[in-house]
C-alpha positions as CSV (number, residue, x, y, z in Angstrom):
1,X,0.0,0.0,0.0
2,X,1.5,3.4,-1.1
3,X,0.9,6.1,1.3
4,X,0.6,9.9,0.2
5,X,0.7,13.1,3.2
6,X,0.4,16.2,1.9
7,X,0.3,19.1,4.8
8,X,-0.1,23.0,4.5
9,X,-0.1,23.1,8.5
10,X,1.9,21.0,11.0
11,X,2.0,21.3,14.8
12,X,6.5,22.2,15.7
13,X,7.9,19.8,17.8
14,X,11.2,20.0,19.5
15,X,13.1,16.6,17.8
16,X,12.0,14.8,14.9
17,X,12.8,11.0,15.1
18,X,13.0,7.6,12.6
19,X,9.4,6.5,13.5
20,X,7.7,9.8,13.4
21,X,9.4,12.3,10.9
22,X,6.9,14.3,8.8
23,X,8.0,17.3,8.1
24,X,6.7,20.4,9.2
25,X,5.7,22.9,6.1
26,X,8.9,25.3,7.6
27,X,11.5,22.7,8.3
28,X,14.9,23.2,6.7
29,X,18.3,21.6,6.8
30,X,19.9,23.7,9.5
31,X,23.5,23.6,7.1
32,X,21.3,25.3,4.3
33,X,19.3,27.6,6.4
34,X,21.4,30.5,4.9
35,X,19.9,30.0,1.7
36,X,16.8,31.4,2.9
37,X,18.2,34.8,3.7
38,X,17.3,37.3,1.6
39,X,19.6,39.6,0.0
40,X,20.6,42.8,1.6
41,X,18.6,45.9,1.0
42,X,15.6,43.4,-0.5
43,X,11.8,43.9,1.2
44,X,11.7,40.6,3.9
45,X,8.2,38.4,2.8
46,X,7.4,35.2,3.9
47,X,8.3,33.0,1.4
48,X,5.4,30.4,0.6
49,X,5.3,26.9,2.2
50,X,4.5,23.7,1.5
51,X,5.5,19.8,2.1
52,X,4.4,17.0,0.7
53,X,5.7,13.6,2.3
54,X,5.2,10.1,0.1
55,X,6.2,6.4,1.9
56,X,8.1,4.2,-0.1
57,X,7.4,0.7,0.1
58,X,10.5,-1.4,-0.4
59,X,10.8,-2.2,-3.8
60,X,12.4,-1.5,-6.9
61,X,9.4,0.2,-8.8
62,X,9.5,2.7,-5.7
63,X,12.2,4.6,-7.5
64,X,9.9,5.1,-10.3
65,X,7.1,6.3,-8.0
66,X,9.0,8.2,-5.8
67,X,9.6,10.4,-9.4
68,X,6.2,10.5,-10.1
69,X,5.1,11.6,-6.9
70,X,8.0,14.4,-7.5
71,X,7.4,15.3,-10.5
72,X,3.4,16.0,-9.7
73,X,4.1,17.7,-6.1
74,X,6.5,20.1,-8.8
75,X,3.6,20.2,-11.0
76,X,0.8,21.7,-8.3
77,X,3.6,23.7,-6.6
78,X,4.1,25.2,-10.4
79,X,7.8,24.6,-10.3
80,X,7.6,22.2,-13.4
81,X,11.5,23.5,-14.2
82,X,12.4,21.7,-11.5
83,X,11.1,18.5,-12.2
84,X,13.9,16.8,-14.5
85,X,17.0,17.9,-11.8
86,X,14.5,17.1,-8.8
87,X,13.7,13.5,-10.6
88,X,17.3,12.6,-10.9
89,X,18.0,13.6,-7.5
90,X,15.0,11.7,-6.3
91,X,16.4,8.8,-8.3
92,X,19.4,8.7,-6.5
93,X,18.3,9.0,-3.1
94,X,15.5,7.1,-2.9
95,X,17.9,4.0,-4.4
96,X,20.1,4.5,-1.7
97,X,17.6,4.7,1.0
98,X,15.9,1.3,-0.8
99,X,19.5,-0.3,-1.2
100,X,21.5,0.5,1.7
101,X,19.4,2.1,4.0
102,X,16.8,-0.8,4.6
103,X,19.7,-3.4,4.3
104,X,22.0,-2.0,6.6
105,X,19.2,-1.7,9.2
106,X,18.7,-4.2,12.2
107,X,16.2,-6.7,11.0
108,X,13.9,-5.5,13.7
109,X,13.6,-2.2,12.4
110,X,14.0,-3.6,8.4
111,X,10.1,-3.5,8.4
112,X,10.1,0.7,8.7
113,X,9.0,2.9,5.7
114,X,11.6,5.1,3.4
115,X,10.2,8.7,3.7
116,X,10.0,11.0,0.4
117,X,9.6,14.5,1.6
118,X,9.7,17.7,-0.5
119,X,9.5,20.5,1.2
120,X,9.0,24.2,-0.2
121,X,10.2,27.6,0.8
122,X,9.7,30.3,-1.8
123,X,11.4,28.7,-4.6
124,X,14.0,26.4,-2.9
125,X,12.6,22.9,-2.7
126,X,14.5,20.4,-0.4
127,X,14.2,16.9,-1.4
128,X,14.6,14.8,2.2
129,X,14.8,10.7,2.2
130,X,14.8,9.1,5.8
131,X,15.2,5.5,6.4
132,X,15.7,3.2,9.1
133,X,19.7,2.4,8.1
134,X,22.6,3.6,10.5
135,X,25.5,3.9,7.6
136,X,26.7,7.1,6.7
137,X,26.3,8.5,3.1
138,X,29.3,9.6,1.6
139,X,31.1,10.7,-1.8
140,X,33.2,7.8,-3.1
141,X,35.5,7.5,-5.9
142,X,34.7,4.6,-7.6
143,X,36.9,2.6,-9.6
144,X,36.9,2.8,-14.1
145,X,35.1,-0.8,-14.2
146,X,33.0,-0.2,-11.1
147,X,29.3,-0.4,-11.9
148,X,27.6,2.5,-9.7
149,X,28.8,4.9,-7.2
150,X,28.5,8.2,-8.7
151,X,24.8,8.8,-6.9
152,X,25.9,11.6,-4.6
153,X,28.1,13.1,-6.9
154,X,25.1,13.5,-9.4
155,X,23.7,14.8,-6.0
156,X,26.2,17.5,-5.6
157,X,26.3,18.5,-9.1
158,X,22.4,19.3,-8.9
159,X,21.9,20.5,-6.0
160,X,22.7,23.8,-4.3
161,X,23.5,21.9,-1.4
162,X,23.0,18.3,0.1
163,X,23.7,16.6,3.3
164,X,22.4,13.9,5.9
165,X,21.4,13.5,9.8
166,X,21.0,11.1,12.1
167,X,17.9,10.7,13.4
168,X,16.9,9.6,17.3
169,X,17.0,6.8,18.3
170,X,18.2,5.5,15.2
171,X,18.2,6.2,11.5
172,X,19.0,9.2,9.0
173,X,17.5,11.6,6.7
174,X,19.9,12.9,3.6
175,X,18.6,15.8,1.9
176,X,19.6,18.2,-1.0
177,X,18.1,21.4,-2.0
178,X,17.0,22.5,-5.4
179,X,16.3,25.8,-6.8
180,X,15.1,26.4,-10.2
């Protein structure tokens, strides 16, 4: 069963954890929160809001859905320029999560969703993936004859930032943001 939350308003709690984390429509990575400052000298506005949060259940055809479920949240939040970038960057996180995020977690917690969360402030969209794993993403170099590898580079290059977080008691979410 495929799960869909879409929220405009969401109580603020003090800590976020692997069994609860929905986003709250003004989250943000706190090593990209200077993104959100405006230029000097420009008039302060709210910038609009929005999340839309999409359980992944764990199979391959998730990655395709998870880009669907993108690629529409893009759609209504009329930010369709952002929709090839955002679906390669959901592509590569979500596959990770899937692949070594479900694997690499205890059996007894093996059972918990991936969480696709996109999450909107003005025109900066931050694509967040949690899962239930303990390893730690991380560039590699791969080898010339190695199959894979280069997700989080094709992260990097698309993004105008990306990271990851643990998550209490256990778990991560990695994240990169987006801007048109």
């Amino acid at each position: 069963m495929i799960r869909v939350q879409s929220a405009q308003t969401v109580p603020v709690r003090p800590s976020w954890t692997a069994l609860d984390w929905w986003p709250p429509v003004g989250w943000w990575p706190d090593p990209a929160r200077d993104l959100l400052t405006p230029p000097t000298g420009s008039p302060v506005a709210a910038p609009a809001a929005a999340s839309a949060t999409f359980v992944l259940p764990p199979q391959a055809e998730s990655v395709h859905c998870a880009r669907s479920f993108a690629a529409g949240t893009l759609a209504g939040w009329r930010l369709d320029e952002l929709s090839e970038n955002m679906g390669l960057v959901v592509s590569e996180l979500a596959t990770n999560a899937l692949r070594h995020g479900l694997r690499l977690a205890p059996s007894s917690r093996g059972r918990e969703p991936v969480r696709l969360s996109l999450i909107r402030r003005g025109d900066l969209v931050v694509c967040a993936l949690n899962d239930p794993g303990a390893g730690t993403p991380a560039l590699r170099e791969p080898s010339p004859l190695e199959i894979g590898g280069l997700g989080l580079h094709i992260v990097e290059s698309l993004s105008l930032r990306w990271g990851w977080a643990p998550l209490a008691p256990y778990g991560k979410i990695v994240w990169a943001v987006l801007r048109p």
